[in-house]
C-alpha positions in Angstrom: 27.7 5.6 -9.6 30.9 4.0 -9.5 33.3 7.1 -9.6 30.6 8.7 -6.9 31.0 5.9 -4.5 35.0 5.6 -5.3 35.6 9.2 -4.7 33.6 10.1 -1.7 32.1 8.0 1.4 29.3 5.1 0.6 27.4 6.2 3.7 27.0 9.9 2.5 25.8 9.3 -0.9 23.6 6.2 -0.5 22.1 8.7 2.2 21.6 10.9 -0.5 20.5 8.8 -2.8 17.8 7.7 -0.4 16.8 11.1 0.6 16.6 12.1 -3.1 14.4 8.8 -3.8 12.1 9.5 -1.1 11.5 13.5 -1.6 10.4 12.5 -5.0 8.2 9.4 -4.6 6.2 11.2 -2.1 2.9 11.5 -4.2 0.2 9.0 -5.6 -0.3 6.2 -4.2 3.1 5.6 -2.6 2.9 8.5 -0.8 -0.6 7.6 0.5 0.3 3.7 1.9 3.7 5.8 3.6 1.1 8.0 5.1 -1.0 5.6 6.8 1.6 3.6 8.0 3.4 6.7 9.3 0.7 7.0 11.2 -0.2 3.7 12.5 3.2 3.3 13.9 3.7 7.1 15.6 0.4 5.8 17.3 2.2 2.6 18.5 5.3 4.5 19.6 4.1 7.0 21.2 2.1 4.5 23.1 5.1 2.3 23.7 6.8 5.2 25.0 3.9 6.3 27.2 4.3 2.9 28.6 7.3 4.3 31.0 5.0 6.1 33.0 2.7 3.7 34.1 2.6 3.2 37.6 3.8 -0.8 38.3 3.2 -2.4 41.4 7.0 -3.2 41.1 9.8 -2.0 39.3 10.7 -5.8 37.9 7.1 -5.6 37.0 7.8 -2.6 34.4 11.3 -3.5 33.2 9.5 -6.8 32.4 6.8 -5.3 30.9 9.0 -3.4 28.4 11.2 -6.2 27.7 8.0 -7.8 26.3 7.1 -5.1 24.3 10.7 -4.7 23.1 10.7 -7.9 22.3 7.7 -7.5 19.4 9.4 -4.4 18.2 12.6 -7.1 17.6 10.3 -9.4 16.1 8.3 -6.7 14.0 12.0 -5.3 12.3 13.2 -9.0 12.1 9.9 -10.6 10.3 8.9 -7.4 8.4 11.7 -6.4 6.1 11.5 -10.3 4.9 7.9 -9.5 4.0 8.4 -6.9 2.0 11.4 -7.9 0.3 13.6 -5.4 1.8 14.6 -1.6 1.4 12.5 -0.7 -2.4 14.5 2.5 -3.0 18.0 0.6 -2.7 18.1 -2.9 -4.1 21.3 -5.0 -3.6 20.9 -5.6 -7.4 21.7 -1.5 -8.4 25.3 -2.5 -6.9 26.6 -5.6 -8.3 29.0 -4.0 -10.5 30.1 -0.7 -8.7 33.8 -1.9 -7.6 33.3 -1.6 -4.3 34.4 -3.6 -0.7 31.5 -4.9 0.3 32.4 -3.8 3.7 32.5 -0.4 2.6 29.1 -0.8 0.6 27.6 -2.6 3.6 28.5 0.6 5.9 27.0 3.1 3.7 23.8 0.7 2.9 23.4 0.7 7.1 23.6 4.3 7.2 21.2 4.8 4.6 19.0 2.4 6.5 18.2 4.8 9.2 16.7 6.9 6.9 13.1 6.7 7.1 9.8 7.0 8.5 10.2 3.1 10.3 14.1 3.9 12.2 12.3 7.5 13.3 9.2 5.7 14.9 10.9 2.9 15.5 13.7 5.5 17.6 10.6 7.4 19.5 8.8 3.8 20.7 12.4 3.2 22.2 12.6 6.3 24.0 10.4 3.7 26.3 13.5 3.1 28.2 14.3 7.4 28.7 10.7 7.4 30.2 11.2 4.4 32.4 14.9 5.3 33.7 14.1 8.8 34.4 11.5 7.4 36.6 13.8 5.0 38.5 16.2 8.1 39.1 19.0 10.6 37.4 21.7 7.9 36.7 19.2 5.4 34.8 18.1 7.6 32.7 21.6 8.6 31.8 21.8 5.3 31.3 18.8 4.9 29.0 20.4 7.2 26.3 23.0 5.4 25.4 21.0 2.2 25.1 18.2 3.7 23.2 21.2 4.2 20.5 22.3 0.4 20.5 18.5 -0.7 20.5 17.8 1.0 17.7 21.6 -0.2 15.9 20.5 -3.8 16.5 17.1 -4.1 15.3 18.1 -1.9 12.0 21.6 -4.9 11.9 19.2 -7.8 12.2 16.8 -6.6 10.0 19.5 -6.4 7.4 20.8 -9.7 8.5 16.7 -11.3 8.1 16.6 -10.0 4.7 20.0 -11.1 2.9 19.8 -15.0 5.2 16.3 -15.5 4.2 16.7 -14.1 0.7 17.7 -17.3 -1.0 15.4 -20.0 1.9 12.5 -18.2 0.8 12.7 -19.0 -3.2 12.4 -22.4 -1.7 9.3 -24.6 -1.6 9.7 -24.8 2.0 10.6 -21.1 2.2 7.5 -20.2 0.3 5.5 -21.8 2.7 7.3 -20.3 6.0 6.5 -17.0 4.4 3.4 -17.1 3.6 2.9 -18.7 7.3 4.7 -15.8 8.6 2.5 -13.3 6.1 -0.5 -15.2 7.4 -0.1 -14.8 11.3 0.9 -10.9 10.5 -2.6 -10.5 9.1 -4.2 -12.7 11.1 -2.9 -10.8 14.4 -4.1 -7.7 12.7 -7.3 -8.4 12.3 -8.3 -10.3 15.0 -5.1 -10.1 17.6 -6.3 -7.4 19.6 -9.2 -10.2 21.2 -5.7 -12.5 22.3 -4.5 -9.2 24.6 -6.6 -10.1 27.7 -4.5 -13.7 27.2 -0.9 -12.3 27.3 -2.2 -9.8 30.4 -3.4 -13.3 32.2 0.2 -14.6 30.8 2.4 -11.9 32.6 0.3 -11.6 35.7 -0.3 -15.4 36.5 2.2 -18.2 38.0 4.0 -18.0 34.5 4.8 -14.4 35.4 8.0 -14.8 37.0 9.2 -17.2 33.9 7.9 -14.7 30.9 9.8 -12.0 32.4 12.6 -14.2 32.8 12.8 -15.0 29.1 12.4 -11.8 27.9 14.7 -10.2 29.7 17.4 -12.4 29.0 16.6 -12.4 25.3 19.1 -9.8 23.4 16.0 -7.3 22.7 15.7 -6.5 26.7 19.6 -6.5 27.8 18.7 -2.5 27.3 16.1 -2.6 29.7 17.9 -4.9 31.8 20.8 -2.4 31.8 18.4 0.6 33.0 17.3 -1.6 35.8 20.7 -2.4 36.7 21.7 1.3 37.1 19.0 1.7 39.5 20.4 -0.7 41.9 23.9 0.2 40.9 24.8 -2.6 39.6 27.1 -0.7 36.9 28.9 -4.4 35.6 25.7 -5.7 34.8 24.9 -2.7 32.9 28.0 -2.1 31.3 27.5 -6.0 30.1 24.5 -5.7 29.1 25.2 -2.8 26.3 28.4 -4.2 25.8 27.0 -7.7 25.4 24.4 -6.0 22.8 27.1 -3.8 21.3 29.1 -7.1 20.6 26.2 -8.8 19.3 25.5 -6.2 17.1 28.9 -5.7 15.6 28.4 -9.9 15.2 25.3 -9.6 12.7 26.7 -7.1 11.4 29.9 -9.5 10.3 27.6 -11.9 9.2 25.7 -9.5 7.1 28.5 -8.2 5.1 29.7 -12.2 4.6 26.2 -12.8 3.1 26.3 -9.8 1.3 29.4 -10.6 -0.4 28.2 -14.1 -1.2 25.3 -12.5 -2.9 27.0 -9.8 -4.9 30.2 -12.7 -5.7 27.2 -14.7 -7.1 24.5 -12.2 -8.4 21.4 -11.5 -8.0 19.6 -14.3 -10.5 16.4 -15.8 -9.5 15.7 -18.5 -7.5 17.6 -21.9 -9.0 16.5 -24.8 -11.4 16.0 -26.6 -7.7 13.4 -25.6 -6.6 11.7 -24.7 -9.6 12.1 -28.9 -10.2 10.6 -29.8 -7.1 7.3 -28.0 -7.6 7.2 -29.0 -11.4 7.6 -32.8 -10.0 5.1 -32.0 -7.3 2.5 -30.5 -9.4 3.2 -32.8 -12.4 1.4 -35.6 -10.3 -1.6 -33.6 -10.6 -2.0 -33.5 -14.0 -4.4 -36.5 -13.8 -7.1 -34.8 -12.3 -7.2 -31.9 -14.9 -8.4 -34.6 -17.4 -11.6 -34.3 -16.1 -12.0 -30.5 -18.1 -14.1 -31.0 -21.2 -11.8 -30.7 -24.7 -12.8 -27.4 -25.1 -11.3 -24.2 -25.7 -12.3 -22.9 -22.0 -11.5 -26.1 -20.4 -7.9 -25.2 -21.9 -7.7 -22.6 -20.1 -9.3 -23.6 -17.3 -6.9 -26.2 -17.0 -4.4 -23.6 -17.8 -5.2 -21.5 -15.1 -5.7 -24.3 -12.4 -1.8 -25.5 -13.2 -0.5 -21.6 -12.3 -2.3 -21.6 -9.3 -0.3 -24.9 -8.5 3.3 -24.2 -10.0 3.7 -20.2 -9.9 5.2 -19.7 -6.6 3.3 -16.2 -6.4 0.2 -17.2 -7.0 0.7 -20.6 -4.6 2.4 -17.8 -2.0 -0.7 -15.8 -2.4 -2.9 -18.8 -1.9 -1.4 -19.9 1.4 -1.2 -16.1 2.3 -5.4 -16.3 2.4 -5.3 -19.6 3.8 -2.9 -18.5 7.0 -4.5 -15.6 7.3 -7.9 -16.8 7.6 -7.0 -19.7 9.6 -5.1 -17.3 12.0 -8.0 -14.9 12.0 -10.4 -17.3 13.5 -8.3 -19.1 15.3 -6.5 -15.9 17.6 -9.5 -14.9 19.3 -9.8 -18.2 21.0 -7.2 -17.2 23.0 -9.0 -14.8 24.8 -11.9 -17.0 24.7 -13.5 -15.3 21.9 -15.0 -18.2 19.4 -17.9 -15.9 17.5 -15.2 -15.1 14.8 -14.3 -18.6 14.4 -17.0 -19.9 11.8 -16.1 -16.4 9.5 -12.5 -18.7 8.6 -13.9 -19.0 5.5 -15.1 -15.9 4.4 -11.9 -14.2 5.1 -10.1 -16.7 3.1 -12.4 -15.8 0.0 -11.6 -12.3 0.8 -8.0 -12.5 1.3 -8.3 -14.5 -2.0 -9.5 -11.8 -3.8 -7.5 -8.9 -2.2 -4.1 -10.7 -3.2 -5.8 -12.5 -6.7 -6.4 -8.5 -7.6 -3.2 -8.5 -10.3 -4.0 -11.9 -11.9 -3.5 -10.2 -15.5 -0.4 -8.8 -13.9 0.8 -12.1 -12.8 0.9 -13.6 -16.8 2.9 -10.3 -17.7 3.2 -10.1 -21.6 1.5 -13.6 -22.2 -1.6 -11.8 -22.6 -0.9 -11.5 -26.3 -1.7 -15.2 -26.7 -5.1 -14.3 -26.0 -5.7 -10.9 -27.8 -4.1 -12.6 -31.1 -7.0 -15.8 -30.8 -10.1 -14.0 -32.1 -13.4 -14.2 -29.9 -10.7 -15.5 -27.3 -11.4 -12.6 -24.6 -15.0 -14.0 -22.9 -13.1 -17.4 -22.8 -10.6 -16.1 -21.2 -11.7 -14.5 -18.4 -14.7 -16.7 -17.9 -12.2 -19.5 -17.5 -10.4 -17.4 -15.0 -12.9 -16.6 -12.9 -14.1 -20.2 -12.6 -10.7 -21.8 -11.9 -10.5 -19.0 -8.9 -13.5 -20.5 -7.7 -12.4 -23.8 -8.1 -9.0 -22.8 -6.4 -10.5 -21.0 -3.5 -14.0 -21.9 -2.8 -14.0 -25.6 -1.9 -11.3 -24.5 1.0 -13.6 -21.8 1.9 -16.5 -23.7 2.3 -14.7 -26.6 4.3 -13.3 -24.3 6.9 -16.7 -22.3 7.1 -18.4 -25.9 7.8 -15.6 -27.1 10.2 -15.7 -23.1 11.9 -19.6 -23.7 12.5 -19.7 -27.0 13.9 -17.2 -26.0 16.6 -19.2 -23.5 17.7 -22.2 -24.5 20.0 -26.1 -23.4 19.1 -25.6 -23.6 14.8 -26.2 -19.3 15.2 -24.1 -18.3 12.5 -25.3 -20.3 9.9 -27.6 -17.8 8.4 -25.4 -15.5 7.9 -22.8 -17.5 6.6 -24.8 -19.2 3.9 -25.8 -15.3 3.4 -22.0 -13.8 3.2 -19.5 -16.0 1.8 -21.8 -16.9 -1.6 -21.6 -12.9 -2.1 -18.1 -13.0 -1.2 -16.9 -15.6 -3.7 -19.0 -14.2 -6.6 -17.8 -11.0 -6.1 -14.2 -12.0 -5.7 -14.6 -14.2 -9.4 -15.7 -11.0 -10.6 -13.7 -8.3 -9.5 -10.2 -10.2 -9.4 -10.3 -10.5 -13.2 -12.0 -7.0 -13.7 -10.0 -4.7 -11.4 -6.5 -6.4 -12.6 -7.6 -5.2 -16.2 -9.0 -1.6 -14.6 -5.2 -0.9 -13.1 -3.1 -3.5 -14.2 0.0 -3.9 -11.9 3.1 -5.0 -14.1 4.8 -8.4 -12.4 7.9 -9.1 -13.9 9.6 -12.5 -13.8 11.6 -12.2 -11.0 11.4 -14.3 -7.6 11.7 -12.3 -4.3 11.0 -12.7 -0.5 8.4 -10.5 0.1 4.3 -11.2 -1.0 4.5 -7.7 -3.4 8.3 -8.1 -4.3 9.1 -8.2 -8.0 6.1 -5.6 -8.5 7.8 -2.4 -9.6 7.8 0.5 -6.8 4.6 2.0 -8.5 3.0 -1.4 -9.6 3.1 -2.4 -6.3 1.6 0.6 -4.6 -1.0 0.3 -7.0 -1.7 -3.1 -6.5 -1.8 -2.0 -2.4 -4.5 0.4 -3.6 -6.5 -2.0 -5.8 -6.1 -4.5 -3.0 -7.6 -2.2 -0.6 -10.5 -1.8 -2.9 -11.5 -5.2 -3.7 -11.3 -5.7 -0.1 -14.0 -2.8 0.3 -16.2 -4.4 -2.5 -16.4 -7.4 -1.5 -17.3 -6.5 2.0 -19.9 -4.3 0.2 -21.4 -7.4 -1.9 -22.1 -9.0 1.1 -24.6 -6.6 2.4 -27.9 -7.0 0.9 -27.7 -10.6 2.0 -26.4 -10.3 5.5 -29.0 -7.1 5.6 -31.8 -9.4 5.0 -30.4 -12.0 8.1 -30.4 -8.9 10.1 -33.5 -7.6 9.3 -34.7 -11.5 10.5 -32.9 -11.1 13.7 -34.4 -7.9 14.4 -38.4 -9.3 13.7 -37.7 -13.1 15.0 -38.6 -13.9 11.5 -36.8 -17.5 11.0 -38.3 -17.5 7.2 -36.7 -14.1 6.7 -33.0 -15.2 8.2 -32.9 -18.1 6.3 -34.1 -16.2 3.0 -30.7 -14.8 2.9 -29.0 -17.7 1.7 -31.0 -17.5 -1.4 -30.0 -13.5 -1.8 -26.8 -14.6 -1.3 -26.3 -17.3 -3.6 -28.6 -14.8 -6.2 -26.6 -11.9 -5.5 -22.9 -14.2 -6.1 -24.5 -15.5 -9.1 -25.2 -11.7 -10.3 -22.1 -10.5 -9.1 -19.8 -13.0 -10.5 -21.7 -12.8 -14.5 -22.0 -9.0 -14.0 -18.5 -8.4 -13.7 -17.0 -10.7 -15.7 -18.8 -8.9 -18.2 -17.5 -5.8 -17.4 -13.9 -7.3 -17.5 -14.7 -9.3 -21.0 -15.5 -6.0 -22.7 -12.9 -4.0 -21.2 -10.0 -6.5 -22.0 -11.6 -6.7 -25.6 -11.8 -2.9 -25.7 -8.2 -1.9 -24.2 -6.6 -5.0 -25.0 -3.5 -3.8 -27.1 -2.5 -0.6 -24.4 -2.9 -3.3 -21.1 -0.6 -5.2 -23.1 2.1 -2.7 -23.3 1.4 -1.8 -20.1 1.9 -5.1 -19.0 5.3 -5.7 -20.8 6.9 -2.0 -20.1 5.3 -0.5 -17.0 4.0 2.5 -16.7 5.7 5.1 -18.8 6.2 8.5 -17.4 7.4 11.7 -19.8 10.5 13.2 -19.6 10.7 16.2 -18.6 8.0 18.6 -16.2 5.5 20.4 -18.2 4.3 23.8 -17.8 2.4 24.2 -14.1 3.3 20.6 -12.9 4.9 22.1 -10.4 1.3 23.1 -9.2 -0.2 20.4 -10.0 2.6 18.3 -8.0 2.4 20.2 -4.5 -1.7 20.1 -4.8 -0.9 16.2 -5.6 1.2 16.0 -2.1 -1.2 17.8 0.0 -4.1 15.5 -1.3 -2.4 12.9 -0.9 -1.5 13.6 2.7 -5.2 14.6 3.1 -6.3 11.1 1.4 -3.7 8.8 3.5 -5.2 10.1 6.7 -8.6 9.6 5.4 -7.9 6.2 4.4 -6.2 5.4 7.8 -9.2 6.8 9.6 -12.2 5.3 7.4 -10.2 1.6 7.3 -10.3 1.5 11.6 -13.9 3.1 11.4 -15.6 0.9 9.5 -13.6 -2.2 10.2 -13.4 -2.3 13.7 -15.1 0.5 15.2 -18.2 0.0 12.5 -18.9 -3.7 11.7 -16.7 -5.7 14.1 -18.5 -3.7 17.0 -22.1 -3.6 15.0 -21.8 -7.4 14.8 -20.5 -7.9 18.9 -22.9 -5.6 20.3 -26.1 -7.7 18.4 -23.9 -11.2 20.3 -23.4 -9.1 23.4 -20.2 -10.4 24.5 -17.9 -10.4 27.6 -14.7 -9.7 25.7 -15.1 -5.9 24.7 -11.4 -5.2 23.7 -11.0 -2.2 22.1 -14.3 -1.5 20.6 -15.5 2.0 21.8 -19.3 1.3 21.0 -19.3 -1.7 23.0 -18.1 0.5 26.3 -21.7 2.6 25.9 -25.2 1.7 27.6 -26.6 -1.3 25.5 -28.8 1.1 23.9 -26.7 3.8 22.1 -23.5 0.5 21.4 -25.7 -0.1 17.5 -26.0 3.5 16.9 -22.7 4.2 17.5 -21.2 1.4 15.2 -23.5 2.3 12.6 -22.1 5.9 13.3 -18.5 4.6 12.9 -19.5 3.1 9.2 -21.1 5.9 8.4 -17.8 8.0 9.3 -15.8 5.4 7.5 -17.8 5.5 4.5 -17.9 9.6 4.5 -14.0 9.4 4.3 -13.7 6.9 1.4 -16.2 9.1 -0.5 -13.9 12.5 0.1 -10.7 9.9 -0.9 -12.8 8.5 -4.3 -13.2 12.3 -4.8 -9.4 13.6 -4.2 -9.0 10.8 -6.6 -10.5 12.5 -9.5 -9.9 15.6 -8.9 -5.9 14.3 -9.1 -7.0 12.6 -12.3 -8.2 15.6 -13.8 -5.6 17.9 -12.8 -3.0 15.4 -14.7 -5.2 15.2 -17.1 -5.1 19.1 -17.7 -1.5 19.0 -17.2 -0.9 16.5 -20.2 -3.4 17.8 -22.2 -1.2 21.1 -22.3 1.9 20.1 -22.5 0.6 17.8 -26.0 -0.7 21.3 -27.5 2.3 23.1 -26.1 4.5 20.1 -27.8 2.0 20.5 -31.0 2.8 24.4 -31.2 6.3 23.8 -31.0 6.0 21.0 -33.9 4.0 23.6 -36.0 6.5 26.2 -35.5 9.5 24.2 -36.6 7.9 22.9 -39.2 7.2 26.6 -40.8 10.6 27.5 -39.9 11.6 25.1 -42.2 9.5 25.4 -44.6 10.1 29.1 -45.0 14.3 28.2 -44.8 
């Protein structure tokens, strides 16, 4: 790599590099999550873009407007590379030792950078400005051109500027809890944000109007808009400021970024330091007297064990806080717009955030799973012991922000179901974090990062995305028998019946939570040696394409294009068209949002939402079934290339023998 980059430009062959990384990681799972969110985000640009042609009572109405929405496209490029850790396919560690300016390797790095599916949407929501300046005349939308150009520069600069500053804060104790904050209100606005809208409308078109659109215009993410305007009334030195002001400001982070990035190849790319590591090893080491508690028993080892990881590893404390945040945030958004029915659920989206990010535990311990398959009988220990310190862990903060939720909200209504839900939640969450880690395990090597899936290979994180995704869908799934029963009390005014779905709920947790962890006892004792080498190595692919993977390869893309869009479509249907508008047409609310059913006469709102589920669920079904057909076709395509690698043996060996 070194002779490549010496001899030719940085720019061109990172570009390559990246083109080359991303043509061939476009199937499995990978391809899949790109998939989705390809298509989340053309959705948002193309209706950021739409945005130009609304018709505003005022034109410092609409260049207002798309400052503000400018402003969260900023925020989203700032706040979401530090999330993920940064750019997977080229990691600041692959160029440590290629003697290279860092100048040099920070210009071809930026170039690189605008290669992607997030600069191309990210380039069509900006066109926002085109739309609106054509509008306003000729010579703003001239204008506009140029300015998309910078926009799009200085988002892609500070992202790369977010990533390498808060590198290092966030292997801090204090940057662990910023992120997961940050990770937290992400989620949070995503599942519940869209009930805040009506909030922010009240926000721009009240008496804080005229100060919002203030602010946003004269922060650095609307001086393009700002510039457009001033080209409609001519006022060419504002506009030529503006884009020069951003152009300078661009070239600024841009200076910073290749200081930090020098810093960080001068002083390598080592984990976080001994400092903060101390701090939480002092901070948890005062709770060592409360673990004394655990009986002197093989499982109260581990139990104890387990209960000290969840306090010192920083990923699983991140991933703690993650749940936490995000539940908190969940119930606590909608209150903006008024919206307090989703508050008391605080704690059942903490259990289930629990579980979704709890789905690599396994993972998490890496090769120290040998200590257990070397202990013999150790295996039901084991993972009985981890499935009770998760409860311990997570359900006493579940249950306390359930209570708290409930009392703040008037009447007591949502106690039934509560008492129904979150004991299914939790006892399918002890069962299926331990179980579906040993299922897929997810490789986590030893090495600190700044996003909430960072140190998780490329394919062991995708994979823990997936498995994510499906506890998530299980869990939601445990909870219906007992929530059925509450609804099938609401519907017949039977009191009895409503409140006989705490006891199917605490029944069907109980079943759940000893049903799967029996599931992952025998499978760890059954597979234990391959999860292990799994676990220390990764997945292992083989050299070399065998005969028909080609085939098998472009059915593999097209299925997995077909399964992404499937996934995309049955996550909004059953989520938030399905259950979120099933449950709000049964309350009957004011707040509508975005819920179609909810816009229907009263009587067609349940079977619509039940329609939506039903449409969701029909999708997953199609996806679990892509799923194995893939499996089966790899399978196929290994089992021939061993019997073509057999015949080949055979033949040698004869040739030999008669030699």
């Amino acid at each position: 790599m070194a002779g490549v980059l010496s001899g030719t430009s940085p720019a061109a062959v990172l570009t390559g590099m990246k083109l080359a990384v991303l043509r061939r990681s476009m199937s499995g799972p990978r391809a899949a999550s790109l998939i989705a969110g390809g298509v989340c985000g053309a959705l948002a640009a193309v209706g950021t873009a739409l945005l130009g042609l609304v018709d505003f009572p005022a034109p410092e109405a609409g260049v207002g407007t798309v400052a503000l929405v400018l402003l969260v496209w900023t925020v989203g490029w700032a706040v979401g590379p530090t999330l993920t850790g940064g750019d997977p396919t080229l990691r600041l560690s692959y160029f440590t030792l290629v003697p290279q300016r860092p100048v040099r390797l920070a210009l071809g790095l930026l170039a690189a950078s605008f290669v992607g599916v997030t600069p191309l949407v990210s380039l069509v929501a900006f066109t926002v400005l085109v739309v609106l300046g054509a509008g306003f005349g000729l010579l703003p939308g001239l204008v506009a051109v140029p300015a998309v150009l910078v926009q799009l520069l200085f988002v892609v600069v500070l992202g790369k500027v977010a990533v390498q500053g808060l590198g290092s804060a966030v292997r801090s104790r204090l940057g662990w809890e910023l992120s997961a904050l940050l990770v937290g209100l992400v989620c949070g606005f995503l599942n519940t944000g869209w009930f805040g809208v009506a909030f922010f409308f009240r926000l721009l078109g009240g008496h804080w109007a005229p100060t919002v659109g203030t602010v946003v215009r004269a922060l650095p993410s609307g001086w393009a808009v700002v510039a457009v305007d001033a080209a409609r009334r001519s006022d060419w030195a504002l506009a030529g400021a503006c884009l020069g002001g951003l152009l300078a400001l661009t070239a600024l982070l841009f200076a910073l970024w290749t200081a930090l990035l020098t810093r960080q190849l001068v002083r390598g790319t080592a984990g976080g330091g001994p400092h903060g590591t101390a701090a939480v090893g002092r901070a948890t080491a005062r709770r060592n007297g409360r673990l004394r508690a655990l009986p002197d028993t093989p499982g109260g080892a581990v139990v104890g064990k387990e209960l000290r990881l969840w306090a010192r590893d920083p990923r699983r404390a991140r991933f703690l806080r993650i749940a936490l945040w995000t539940g908190l945030f969940t119930g606590l958004l909608p209150l903006l717009g008024g919206f307090a029915t989703v508050l008391p659920w605080t704690g059942t989206v903490v259990a289930l955030y629990a579980g979704v990010l709890g789905c690599s535990l396994y993972g998490l311990d890496a090769g120290a799973l040998w200590l257990t398959l070397v202990t013999p009988g150790a295996e039901r220990i084991d993972v009985r012991a981890r499935q009770l310190a998760w409860l311990l862990v997570v359900g006493p903060a579940a249950v306390l922000l359930t209570v708290l939720g409930t009392l703040a909200v008037p009447n007591g209504w949502a106690w039934p179901w509560l008492l129904a839900g979150l004991p299914a939640v939790l006892g399918a969450g002890a069962g299926l974090v331990p179980l579906m880690s040993l299922l897929g395990p997810a490789p986590f090597p030893d090495r600190p990062g700044g996003g909430p899936l960072d140190g998780f290979s490329d394919e062991s994180g995708d994979q823990a995305r997936m498995l994510g995704l499906a506890v998530l869908l299980l869990q939601l799934c445990a909870a219906l028998p007992a929530t059925g029963v509450v609804l099938a009390g609401t519907l017949l005014d039977s009191a009895p019946l409503r409140w006989a779905g705490a006891a199917v709920g605490l029944g069907t947790g109980l079943l759940y939570a000893w049903w799967l962890g029996r599931a992952a006892r025998r499978r760890l004792a059954a597979r234990g040696p391959e999860l292990l080498d799994v676990l220390r190595k990764g997945v292992r692919r083989p050299v070399g394409k065998p005969a028909g993977q080609d085939a098998v390869d472009a059915l593999a893309r097209r299925r997995t294009a077909l399964a992404g869009l499937l996934v995309t479509v049955g996550v909004l249907s059953v989520a938030p068209q399905g259950g979120v508008a099933l449950g709000m047409s049964l309350l009957a609310p004011a707040n509508r949002s975005w819920f179609l059913a909810l816009y229907l006469p009263p009587d067609w709102q349940v079977p619509v939402a039940a329609g939506f589920v039903l449409l969701g669920s029909g999708c997953f079904a199609v996806v679990y079934r892509l799923i194995r057909a893939k499996h089966a076709a790899e399978r196929a395509a290994t089992h021939a290339a061993e019997q073509a690698a057999d015949s080949a043996a055979e033949r040698a060996a004869e040739r030999a023998t008669t030699g």
